[in-house]
N, C-alpha and C positions, 0 to 999 in steps of 0.2 A: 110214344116217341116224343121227345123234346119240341116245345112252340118253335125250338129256334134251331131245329136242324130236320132235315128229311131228306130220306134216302131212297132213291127210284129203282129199280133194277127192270133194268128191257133186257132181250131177249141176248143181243154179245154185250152191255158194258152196262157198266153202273153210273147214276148222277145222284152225286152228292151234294145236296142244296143246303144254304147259310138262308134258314127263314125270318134273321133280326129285321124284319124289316121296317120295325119301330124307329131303329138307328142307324138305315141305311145297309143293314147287314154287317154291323161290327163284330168283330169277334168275340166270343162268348166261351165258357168250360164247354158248355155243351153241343158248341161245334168242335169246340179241340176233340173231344172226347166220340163224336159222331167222324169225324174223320178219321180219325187213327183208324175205328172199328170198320170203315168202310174199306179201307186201304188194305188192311189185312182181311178181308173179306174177299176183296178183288183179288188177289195175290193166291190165295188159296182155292180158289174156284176155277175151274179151267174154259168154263162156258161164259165168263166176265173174259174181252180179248181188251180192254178200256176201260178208263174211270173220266167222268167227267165231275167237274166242279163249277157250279153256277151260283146264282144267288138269284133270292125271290126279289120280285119287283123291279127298279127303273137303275138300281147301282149294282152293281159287282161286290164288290164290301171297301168300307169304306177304314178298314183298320182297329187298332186298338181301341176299345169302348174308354172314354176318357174319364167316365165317372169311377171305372173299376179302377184304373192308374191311380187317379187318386186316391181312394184307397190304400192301395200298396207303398203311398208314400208313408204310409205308418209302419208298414215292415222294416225287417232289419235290411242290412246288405245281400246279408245271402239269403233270408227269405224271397227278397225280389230279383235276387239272381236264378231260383230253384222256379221261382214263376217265366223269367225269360226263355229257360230251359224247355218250360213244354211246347212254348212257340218254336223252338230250334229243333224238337225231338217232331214237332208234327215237318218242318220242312225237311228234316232227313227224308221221313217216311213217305212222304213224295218222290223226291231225288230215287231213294231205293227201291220203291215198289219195282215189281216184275213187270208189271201192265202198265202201257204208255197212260201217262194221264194230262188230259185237256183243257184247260180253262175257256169258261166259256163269257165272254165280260160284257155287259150294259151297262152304260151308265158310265163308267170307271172304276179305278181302282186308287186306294190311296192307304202310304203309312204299310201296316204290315199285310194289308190287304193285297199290294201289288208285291210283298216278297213272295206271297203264297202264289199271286199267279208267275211268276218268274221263276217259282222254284218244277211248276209245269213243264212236261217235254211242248207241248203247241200251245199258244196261246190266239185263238179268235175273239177278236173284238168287233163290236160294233161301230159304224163307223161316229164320230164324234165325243165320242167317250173319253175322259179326260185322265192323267196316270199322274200320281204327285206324291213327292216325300213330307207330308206338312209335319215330317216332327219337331222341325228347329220352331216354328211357331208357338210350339208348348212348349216349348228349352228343352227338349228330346232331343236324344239321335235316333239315328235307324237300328232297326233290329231284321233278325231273320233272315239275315242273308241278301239282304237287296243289295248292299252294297258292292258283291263281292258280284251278285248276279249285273249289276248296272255297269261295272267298271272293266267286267270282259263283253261288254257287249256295246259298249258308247264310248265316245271321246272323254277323257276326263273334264273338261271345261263346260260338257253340256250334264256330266252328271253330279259338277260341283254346281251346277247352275239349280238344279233338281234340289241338292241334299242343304245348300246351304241358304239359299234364298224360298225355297219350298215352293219354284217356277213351275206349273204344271208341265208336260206335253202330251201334245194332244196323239189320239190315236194313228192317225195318219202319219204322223212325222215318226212313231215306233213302227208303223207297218216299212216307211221308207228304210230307216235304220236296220230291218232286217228282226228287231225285237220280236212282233207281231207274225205269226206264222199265216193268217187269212185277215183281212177288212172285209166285212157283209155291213149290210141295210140295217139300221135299225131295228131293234127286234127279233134279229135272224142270227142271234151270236149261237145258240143253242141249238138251232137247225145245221147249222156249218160246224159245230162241233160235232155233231151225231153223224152225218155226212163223214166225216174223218175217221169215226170210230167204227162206221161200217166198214171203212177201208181194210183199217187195222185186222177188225175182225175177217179177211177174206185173206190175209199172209200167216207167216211160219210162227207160230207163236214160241218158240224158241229162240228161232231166230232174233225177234223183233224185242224178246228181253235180253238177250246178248247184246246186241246192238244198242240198245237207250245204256247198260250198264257200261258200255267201251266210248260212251259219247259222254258220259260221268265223269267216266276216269281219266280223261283226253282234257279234263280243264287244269289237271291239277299233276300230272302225272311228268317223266321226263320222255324224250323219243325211246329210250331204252327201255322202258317201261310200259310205255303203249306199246311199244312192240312184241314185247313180251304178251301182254294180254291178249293182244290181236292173233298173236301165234297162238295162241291156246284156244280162244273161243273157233279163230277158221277150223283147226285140225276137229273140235269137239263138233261144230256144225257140217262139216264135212263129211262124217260117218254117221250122220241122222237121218231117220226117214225124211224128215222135210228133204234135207238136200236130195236125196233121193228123186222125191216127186219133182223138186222145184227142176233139177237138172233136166231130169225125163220131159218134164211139159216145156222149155225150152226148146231143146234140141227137137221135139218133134213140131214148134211150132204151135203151139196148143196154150189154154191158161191151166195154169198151177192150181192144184185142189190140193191144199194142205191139211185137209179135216175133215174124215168121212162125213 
């Protein structure tokens, strides 16, 4: 397996680890390429209920590797646009996966390090850990979707403060913002991510991909069209053995066993 990526698999969910930890855990082909494979690993397995995503050592990742960018400034146009691509094909396959997936952050994240954890359903941080767009400092913009991810979830004024001056915020002020789904202890971002995934793994696992996919489609969709969805997935969960069990252990007052 790659120096610069590894794959965990426990007993309900998988961790997928960014091992650059020469450069802070930048991104690399061969975590793009260890992700993808993990994600569809997850997705196809039915004993994975979660995917976690962490990084070796003291940062989360710290974004694009700047030596490979330069590089690419020798390509053409579209060759660096067919490169931007697989950064945007690895953030779909986040957003799509079947299986909730959690970021787990030390350190911070920064540049497209923090599109990939924003492109997460939870994201656990450590507390002190820092989150920053520094691409205008290289004459970059953002990629990967942070933009779109920062602008439904922040004031525009604090995320033109992020993208165009490259102002950190710190983790606490995204846990206030509602960005951050848990703040733990230093050290403990991977403990509280696993914590989460137990949970997950103890609900309807049908359910719980119907649900991430109608929380997808609810950023982009009109009322008529979540409703739409909505009408389809309740009817389709409604005649499932989960609901079944989940109804039965309700009404008698009892906890839900969704999985022999």
């Amino acid at each position: 397996m790659s120096a610069l990526f590894r794959k965990e698999v426990r007993p309900d969910h998988l961790i997928l680890w960014n091992t650059n930890t020469a450069r802070r855990n930048a991104l690399s082909p061969e975590y793009y390429d260890g992700l993808l494979e993990g994600l569809a690993e997850a997705a196809e397995t039915p004993s994975i209920t979660a995917v976690i995503l962490a990084g070796e050592g003291d940062y989360f990742c710290s974004g694009g590797d700047l030596n490979l960018l330069k590089e690419r400034r020798n390509m053409t146009l579209d060759e660096r646009k067919a490169a931007i691509a697989k950064l945007h094909t690895l953030i779909q396959a986040i957003r799509t996966c079947p299986k909730p997936v959690i970021c787990a952050v030390e350190g911070g994240a920064a540049g497209a390090g923090l599109s990939i954890a924003l492109a997460c359903d939870m994201v656990v941080s450590a507390k002190g850990a820092g989150f920053t767009l520094a691409y205008v400092k290289a004459g970059l913009v953002p990629d990967g979707g942070v933009t779109h991810a920062l602008m439904n979830a922040l004031p525009r004024g604090t995320v033109s403060k992020m993208a165009l001056l490259g102002a950190p915020l710190t983790a606490e002020r995204l846990y206030d913002l509602g960005v951050l789904t848990d703040l733990c202890g230093e050290g403990e971002a991977l403990a509280t991510a696993q914590a989460l995934a137990r949970k997950i793994a103890a609900g309807p696992e049908k359910a719980i991909a119907a649900i991430k996919s109608l929380l997808t489609s609810a950023e982009t969709a009109t009322l008529e069209e979540q409703l739409d969805a909505e009408r389809d997935a309740m009817a389709e969960a409604l005649g499932g053995e989960e609901a079944r069990r989940g109804i039965a252990a309700v009404l008698s007052k009892s906890r839900p066993v969704f999985r022999d």
